[in-house]
PDB file with SEQRES, HELIX, SHEET and CRYST1 records, atoms N, CA, C and O in Angstrom:
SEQRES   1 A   73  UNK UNK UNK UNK UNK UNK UNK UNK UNK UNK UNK UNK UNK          
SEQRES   2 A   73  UNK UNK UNK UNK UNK UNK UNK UNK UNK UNK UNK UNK UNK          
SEQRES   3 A   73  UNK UNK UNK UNK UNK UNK UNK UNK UNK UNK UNK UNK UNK          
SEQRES   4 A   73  UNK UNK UNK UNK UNK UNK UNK UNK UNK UNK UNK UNK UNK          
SEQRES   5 A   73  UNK UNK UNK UNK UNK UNK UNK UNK UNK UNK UNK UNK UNK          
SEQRES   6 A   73  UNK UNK UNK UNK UNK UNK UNK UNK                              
HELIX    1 AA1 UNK A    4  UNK A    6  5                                   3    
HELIX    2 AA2 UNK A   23  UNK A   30  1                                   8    
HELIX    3 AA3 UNK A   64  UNK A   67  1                                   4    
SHEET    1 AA1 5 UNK A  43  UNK A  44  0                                        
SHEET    2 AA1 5 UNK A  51  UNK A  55 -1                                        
SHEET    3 AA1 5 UNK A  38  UNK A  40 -1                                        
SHEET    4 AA1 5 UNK A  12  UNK A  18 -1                                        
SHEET    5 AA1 5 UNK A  70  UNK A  72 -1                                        
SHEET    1 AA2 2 UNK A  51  UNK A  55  0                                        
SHEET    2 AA2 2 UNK A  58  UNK A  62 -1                                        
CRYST1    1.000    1.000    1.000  90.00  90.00  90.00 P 1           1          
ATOM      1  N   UNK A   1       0.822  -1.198   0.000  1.00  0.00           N  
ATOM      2  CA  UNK A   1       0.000   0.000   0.000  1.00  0.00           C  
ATOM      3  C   UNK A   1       0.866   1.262   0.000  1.00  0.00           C  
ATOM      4  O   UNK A   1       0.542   2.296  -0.585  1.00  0.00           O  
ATOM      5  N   UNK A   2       2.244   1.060   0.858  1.00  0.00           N  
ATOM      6  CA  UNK A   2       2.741   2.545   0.951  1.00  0.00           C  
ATOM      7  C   UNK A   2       2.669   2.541   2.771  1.00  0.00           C  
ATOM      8  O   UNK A   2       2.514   1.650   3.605  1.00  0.00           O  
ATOM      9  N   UNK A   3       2.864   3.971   2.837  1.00  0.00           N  
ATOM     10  CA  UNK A   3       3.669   4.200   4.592  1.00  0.00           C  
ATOM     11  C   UNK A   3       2.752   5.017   5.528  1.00  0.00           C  
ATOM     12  O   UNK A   3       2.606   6.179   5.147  1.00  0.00           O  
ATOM     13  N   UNK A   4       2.351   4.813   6.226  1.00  0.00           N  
ATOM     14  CA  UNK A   4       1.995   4.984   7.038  1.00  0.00           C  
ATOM     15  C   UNK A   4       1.370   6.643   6.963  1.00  0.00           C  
ATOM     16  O   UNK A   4       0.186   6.824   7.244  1.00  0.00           O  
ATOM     17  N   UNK A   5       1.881   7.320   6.734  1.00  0.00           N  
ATOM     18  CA  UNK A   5       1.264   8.969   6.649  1.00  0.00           C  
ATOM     19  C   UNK A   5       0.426   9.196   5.542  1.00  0.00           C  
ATOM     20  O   UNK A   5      -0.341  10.151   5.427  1.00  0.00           O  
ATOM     21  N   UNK A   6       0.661   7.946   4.428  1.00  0.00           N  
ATOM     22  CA  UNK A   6      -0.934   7.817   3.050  1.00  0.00           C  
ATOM     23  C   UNK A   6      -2.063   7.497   3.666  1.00  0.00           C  
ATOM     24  O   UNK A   6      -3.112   7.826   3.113  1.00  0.00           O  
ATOM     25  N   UNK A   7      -2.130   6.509   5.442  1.00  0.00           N  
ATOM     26  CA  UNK A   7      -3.240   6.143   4.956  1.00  0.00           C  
ATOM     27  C   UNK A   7      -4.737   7.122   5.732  1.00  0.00           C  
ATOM     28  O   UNK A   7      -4.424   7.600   6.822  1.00  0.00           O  
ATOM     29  N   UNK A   8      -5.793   7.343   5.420  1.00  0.00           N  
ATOM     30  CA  UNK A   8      -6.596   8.304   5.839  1.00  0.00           C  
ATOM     31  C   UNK A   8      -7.300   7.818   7.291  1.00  0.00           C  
ATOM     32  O   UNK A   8      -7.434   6.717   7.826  1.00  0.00           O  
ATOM     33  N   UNK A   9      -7.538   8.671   7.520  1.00  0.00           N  
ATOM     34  CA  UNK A   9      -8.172   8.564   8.980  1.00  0.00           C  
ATOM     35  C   UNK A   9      -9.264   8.017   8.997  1.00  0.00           C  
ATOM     36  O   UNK A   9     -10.193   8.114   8.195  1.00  0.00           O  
ATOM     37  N   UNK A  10      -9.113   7.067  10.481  1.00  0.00           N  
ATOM     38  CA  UNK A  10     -10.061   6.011  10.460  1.00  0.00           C  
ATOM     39  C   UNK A  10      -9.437   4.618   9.665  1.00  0.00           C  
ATOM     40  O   UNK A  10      -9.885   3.518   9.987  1.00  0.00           O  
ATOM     41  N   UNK A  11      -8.535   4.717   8.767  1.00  0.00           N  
ATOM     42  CA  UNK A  11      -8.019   3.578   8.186  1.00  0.00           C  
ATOM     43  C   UNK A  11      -7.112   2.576   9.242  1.00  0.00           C  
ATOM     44  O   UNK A  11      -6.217   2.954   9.998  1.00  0.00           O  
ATOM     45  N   UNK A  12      -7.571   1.327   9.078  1.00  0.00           N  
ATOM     46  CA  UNK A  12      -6.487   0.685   9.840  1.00  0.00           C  
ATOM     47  C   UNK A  12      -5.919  -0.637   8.912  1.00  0.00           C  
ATOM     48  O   UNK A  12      -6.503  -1.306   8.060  1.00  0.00           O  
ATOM     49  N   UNK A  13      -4.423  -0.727   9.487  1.00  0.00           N  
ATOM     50  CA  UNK A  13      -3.450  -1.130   8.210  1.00  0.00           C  
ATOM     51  C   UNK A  13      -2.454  -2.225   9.179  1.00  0.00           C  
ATOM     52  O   UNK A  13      -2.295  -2.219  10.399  1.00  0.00           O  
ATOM     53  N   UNK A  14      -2.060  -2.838   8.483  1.00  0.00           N  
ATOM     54  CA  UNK A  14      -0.992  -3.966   9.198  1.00  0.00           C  
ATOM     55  C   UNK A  14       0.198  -3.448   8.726  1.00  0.00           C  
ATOM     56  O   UNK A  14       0.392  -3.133   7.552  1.00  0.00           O  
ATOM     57  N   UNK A  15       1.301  -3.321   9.971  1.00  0.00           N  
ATOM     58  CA  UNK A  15       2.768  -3.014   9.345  1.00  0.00           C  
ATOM     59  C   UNK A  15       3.679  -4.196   8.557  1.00  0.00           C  
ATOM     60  O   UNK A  15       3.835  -5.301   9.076  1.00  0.00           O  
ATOM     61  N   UNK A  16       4.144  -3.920   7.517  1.00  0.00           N  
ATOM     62  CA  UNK A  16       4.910  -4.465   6.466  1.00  0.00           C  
ATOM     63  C   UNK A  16       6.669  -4.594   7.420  1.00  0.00           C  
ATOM     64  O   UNK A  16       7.159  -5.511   8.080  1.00  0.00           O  
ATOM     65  N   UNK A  17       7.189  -3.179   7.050  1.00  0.00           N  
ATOM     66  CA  UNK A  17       8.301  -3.297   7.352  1.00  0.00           C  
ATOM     67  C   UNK A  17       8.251  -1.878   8.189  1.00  0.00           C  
ATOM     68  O   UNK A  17       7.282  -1.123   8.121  1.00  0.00           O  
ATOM     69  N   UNK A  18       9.442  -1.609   9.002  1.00  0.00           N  
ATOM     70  CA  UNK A  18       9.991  -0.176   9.710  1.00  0.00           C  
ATOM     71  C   UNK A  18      11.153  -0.202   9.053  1.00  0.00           C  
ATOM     72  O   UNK A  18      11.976  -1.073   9.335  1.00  0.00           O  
ATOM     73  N   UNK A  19      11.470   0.971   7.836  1.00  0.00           N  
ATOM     74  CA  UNK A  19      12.339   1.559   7.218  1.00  0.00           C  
ATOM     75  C   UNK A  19      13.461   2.504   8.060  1.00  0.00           C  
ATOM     76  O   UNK A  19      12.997   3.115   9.022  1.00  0.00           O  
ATOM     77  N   UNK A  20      14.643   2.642   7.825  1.00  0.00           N  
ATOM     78  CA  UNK A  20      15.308   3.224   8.942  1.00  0.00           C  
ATOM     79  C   UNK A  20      16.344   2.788   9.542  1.00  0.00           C  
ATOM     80  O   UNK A  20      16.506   1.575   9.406  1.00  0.00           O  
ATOM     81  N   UNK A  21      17.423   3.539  10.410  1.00  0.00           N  
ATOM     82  CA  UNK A  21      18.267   2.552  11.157  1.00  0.00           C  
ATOM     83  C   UNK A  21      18.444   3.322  12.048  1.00  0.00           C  
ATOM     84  O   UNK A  21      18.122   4.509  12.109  1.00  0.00           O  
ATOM     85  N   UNK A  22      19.305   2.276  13.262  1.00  0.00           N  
ATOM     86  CA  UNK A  22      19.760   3.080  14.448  1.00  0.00           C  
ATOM     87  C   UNK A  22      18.557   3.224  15.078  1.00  0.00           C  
ATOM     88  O   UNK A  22      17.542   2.538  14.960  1.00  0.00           O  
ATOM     89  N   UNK A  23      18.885   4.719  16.139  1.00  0.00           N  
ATOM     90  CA  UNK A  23      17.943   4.764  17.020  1.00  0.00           C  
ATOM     91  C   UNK A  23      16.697   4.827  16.798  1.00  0.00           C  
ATOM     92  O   UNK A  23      15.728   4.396  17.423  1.00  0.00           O  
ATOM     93  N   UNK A  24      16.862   5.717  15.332  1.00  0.00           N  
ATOM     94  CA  UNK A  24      15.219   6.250  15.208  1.00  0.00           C  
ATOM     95  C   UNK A  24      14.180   4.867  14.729  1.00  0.00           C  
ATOM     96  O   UNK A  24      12.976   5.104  14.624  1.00  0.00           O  
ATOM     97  N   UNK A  25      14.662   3.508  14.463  1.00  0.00           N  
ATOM     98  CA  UNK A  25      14.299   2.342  14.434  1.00  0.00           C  
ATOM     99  C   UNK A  25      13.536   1.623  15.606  1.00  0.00           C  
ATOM    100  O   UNK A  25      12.477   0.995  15.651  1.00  0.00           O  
ATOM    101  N   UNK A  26      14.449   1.945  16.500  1.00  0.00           N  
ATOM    102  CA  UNK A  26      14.891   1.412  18.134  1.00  0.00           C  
ATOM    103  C   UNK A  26      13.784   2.133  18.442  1.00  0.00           C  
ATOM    104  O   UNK A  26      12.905   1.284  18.587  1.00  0.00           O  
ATOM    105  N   UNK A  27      13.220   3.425  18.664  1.00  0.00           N  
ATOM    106  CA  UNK A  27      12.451   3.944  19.017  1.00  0.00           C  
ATOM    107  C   UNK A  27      11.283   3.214  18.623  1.00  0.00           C  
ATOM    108  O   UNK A  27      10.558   2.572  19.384  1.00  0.00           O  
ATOM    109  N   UNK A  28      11.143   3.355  17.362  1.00  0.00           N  
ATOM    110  CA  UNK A  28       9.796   3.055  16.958  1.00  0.00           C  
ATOM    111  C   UNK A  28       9.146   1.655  17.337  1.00  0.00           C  
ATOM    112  O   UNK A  28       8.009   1.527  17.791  1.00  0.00           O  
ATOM    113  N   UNK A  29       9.983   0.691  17.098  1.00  0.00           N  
ATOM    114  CA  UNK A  29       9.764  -0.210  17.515  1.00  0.00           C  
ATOM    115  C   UNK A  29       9.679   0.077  19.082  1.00  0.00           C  
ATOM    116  O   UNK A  29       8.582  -0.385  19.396  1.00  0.00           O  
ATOM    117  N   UNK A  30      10.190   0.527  20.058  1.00  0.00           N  
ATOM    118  CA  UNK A  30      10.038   0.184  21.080  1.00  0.00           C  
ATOM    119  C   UNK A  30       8.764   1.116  21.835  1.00  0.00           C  
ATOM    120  O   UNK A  30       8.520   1.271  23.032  1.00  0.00           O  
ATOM    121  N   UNK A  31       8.119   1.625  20.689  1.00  0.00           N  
ATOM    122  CA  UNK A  31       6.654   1.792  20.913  1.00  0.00           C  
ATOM    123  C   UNK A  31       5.678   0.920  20.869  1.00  0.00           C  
ATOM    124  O   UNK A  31       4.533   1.068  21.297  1.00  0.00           O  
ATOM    125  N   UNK A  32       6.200  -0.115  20.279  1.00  0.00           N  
ATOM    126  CA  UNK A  32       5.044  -1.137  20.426  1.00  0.00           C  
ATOM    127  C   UNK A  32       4.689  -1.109  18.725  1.00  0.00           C  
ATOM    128  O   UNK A  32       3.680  -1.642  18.264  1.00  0.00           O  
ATOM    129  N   UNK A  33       5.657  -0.427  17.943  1.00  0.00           N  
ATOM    130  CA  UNK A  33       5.070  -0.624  16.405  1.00  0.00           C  
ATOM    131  C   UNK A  33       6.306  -1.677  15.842  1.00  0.00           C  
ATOM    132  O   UNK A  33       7.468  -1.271  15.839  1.00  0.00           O  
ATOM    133  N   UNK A  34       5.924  -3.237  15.305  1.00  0.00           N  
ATOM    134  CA  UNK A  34       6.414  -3.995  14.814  1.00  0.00           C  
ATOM    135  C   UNK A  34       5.930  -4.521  13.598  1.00  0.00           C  
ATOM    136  O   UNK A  34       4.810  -4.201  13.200  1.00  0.00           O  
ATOM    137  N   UNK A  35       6.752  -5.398  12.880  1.00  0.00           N  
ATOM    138  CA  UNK A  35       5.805  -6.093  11.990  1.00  0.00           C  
ATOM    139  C   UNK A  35       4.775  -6.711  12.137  1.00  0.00           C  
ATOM    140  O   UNK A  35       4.723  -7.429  13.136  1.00  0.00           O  
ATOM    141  N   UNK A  36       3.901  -6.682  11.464  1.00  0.00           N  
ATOM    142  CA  UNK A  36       2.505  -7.521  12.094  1.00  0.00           C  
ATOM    143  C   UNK A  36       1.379  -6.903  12.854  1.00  0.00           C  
ATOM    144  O   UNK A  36       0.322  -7.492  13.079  1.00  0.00           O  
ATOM    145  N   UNK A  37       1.616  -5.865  13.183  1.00  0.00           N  
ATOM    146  CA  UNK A  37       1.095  -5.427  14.243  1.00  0.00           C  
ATOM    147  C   UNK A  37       0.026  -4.458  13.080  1.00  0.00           C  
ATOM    148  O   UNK A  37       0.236  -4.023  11.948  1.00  0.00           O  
ATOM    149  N   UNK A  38      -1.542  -4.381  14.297  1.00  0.00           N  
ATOM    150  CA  UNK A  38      -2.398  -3.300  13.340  1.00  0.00           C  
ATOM    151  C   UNK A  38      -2.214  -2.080  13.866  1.00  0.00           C  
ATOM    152  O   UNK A  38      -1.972  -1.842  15.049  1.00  0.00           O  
ATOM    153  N   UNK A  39      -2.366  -1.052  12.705  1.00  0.00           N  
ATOM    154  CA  UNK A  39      -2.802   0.019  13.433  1.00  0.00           C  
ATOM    155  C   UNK A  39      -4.155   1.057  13.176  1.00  0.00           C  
ATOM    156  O   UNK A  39      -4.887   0.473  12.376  1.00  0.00           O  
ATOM    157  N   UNK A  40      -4.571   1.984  13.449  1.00  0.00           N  
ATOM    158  CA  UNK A  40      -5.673   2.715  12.946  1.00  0.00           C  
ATOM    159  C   UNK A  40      -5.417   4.331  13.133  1.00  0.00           C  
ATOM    160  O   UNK A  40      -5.446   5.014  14.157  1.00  0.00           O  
ATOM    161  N   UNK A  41      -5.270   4.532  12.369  1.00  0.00           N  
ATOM    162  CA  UNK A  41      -5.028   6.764  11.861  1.00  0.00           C  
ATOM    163  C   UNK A  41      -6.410   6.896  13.182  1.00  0.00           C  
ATOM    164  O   UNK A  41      -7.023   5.978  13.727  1.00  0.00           O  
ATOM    165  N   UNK A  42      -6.482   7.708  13.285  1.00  0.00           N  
ATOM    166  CA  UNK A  42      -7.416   8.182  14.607  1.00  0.00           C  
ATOM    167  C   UNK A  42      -7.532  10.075  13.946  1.00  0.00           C  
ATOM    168  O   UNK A  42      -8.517  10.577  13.405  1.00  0.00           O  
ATOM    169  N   UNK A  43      -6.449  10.626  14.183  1.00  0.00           N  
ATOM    170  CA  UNK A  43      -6.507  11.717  13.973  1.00  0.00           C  
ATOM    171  C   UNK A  43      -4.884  12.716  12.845  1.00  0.00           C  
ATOM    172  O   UNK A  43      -3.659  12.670  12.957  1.00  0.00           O  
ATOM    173  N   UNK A  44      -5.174  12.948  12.553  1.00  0.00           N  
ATOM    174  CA  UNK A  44      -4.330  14.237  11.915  1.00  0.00           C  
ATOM    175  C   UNK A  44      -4.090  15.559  11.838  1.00  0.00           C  
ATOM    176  O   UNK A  44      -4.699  16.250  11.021  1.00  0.00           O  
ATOM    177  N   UNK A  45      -3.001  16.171  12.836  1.00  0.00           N  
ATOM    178  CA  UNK A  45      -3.472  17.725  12.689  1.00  0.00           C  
ATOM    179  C   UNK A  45      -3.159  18.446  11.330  1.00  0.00           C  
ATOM    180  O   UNK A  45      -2.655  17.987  10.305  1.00  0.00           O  
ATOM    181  N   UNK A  46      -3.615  19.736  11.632  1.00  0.00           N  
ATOM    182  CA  UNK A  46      -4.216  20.728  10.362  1.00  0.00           C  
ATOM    183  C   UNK A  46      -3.021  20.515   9.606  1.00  0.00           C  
ATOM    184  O   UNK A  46      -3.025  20.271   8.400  1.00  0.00           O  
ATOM    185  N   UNK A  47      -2.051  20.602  10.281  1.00  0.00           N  
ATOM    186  CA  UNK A  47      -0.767  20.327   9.170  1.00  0.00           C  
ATOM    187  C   UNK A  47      -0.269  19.299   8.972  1.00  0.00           C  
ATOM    188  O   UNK A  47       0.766  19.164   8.319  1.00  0.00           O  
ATOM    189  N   UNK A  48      -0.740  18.625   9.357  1.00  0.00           N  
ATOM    190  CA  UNK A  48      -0.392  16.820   8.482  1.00  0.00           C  
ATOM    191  C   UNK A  48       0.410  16.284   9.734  1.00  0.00           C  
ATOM    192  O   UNK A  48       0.619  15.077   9.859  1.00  0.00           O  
ATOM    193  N   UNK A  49       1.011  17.537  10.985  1.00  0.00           N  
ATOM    194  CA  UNK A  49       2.169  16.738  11.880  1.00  0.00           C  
ATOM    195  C   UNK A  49       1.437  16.981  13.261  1.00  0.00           C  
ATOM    196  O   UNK A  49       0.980  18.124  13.299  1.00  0.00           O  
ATOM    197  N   UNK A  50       1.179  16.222  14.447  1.00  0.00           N  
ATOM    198  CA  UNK A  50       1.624  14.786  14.176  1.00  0.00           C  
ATOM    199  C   UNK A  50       0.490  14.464  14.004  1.00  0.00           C  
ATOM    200  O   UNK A  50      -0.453  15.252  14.082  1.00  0.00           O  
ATOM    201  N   UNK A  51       0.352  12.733  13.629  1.00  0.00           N  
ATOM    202  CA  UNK A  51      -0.514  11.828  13.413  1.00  0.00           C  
ATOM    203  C   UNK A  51      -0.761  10.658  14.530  1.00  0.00           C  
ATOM    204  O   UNK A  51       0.015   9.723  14.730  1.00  0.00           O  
ATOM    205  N   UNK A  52      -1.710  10.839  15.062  1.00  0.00           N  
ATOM    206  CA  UNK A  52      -2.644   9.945  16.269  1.00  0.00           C  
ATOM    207  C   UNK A  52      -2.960   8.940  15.546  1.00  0.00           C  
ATOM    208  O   UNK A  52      -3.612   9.055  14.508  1.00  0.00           O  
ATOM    209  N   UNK A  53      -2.493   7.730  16.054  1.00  0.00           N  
ATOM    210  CA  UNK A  53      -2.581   6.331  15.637  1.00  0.00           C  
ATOM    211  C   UNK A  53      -2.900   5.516  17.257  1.00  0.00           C  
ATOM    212  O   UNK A  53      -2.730   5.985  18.383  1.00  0.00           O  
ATOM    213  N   UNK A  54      -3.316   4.412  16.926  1.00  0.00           N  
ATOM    214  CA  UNK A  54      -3.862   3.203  18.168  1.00  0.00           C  
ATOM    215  C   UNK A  54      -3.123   2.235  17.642  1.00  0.00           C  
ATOM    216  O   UNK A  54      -3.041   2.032  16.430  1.00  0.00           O  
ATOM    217  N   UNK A  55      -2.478   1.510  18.615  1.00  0.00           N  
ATOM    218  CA  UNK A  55      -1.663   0.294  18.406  1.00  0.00           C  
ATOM    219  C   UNK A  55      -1.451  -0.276  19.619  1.00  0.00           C  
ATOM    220  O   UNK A  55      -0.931   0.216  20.620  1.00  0.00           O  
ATOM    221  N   UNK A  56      -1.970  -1.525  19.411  1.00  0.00           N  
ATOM    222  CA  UNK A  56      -1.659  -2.772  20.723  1.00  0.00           C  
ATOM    223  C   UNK A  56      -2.788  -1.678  22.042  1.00  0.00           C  
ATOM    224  O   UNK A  56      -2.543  -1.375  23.210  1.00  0.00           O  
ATOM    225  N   UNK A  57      -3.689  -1.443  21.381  1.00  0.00           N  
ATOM    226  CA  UNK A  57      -4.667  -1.040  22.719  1.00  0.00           C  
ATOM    227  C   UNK A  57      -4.765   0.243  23.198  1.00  0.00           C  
ATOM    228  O   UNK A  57      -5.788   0.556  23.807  1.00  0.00           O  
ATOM    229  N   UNK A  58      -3.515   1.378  22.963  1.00  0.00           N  
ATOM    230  CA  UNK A  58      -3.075   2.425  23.598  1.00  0.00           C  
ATOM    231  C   UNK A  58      -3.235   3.639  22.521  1.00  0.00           C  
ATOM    232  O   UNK A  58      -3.575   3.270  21.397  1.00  0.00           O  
ATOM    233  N   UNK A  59      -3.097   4.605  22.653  1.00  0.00           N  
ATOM    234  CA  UNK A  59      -2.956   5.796  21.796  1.00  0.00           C  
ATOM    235  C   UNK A  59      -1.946   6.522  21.203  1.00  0.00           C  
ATOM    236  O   UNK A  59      -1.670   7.202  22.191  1.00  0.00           O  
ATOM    237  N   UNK A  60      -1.022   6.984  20.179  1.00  0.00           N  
ATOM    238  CA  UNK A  60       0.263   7.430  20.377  1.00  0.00           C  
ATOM    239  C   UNK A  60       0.079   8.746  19.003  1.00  0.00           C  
ATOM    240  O   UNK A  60      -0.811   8.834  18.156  1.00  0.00           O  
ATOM    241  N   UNK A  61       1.231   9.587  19.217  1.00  0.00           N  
ATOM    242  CA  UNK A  61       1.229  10.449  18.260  1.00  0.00           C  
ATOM    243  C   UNK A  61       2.807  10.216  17.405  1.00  0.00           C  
ATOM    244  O   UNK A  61       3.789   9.875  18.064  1.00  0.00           O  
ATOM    245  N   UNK A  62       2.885  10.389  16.242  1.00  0.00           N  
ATOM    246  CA  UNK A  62       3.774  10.180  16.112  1.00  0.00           C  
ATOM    247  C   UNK A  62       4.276  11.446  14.851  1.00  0.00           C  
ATOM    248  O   UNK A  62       3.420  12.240  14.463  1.00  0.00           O  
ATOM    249  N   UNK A  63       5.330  11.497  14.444  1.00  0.00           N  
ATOM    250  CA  UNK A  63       5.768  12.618  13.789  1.00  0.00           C  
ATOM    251  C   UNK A  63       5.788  12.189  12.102  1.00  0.00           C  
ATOM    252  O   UNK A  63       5.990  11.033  11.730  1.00  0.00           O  
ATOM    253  N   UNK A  64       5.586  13.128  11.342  1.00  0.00           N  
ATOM    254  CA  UNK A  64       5.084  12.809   9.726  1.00  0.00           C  
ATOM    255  C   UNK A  64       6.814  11.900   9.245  1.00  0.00           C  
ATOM    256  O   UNK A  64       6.679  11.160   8.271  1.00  0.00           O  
ATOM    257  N   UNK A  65       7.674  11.926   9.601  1.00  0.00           N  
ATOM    258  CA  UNK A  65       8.858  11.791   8.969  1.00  0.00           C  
ATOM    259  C   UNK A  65       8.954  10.428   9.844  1.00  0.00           C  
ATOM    260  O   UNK A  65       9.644   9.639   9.198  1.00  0.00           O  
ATOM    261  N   UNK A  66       8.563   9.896  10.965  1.00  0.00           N  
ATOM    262  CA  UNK A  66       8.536   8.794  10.974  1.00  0.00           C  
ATOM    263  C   UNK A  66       7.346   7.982  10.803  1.00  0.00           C  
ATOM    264  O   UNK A  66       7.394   6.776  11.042  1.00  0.00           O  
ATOM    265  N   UNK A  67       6.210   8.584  10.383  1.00  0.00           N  
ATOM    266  CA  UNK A  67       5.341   7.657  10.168  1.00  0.00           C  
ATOM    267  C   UNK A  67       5.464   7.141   8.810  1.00  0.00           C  
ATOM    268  O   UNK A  67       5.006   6.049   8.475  1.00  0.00           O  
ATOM    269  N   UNK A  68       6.221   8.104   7.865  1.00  0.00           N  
ATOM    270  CA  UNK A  68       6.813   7.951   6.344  1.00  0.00           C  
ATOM    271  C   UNK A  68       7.781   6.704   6.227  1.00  0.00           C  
ATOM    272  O   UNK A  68       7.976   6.137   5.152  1.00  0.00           O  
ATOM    273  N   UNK A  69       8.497   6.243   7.668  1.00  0.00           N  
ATOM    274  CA  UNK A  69       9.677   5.410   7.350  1.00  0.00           C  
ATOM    275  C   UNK A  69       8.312   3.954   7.869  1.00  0.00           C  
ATOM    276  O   UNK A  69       8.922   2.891   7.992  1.00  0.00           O  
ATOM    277  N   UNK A  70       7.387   3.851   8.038  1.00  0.00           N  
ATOM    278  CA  UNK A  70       6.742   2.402   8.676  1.00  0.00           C  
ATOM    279  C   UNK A  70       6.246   2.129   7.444  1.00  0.00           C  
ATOM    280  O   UNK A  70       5.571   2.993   6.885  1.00  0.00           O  
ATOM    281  N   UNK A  71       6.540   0.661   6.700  1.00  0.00           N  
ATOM    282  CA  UNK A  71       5.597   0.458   5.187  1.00  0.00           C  
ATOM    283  C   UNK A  71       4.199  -0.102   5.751  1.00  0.00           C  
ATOM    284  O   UNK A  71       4.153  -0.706   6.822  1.00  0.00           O  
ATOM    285  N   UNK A  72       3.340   0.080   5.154  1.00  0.00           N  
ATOM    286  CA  UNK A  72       2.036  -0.889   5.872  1.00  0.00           C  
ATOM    287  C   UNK A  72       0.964  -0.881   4.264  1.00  0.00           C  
ATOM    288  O   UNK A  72       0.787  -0.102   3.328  1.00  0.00           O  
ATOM    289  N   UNK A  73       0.527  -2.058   4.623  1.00  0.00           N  
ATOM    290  CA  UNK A  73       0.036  -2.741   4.180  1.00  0.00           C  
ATOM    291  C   UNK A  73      -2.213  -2.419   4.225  1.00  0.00           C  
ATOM    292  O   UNK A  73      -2.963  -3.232   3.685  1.00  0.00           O  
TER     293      UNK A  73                                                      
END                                                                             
């Protein structure tokens, strides 16, 4: 499908891959975003940054430049 900041709100998508290395990897993943895992867009502010997603039960915001590096499906 493409990465994570295409998909529209209310959409929920299974992660493919987390693009990236090093920490900013480490991070993401250690939010609880892995392969396999679903997620659902919830919200988007006026300027596209950040983006409110639900994953594994909880709520998170995350920033347009890393939601660009998660592929999903």
């Amino acid at each position: 499908m493409g990465n994570l900041r295409e998909v529209p709100v209310g959409g929920t998508v299974k992660v493919v891959r987390i693009h990236g290395e090093g920490a900013v990897k480490r991070r993401i993943m250690d939010m609880g975003i892995t392969r396999g895992v679903e997620i659902s867009v919830r919200k988007v502010a006026p300027l596209g940054d950040p983006i409110e997603i639900t994953v594994r039960g909880y709520e998170l915001s995350l920033r347009k430049a890393d939601a660009e590096s998660i592929e999903v499906e």
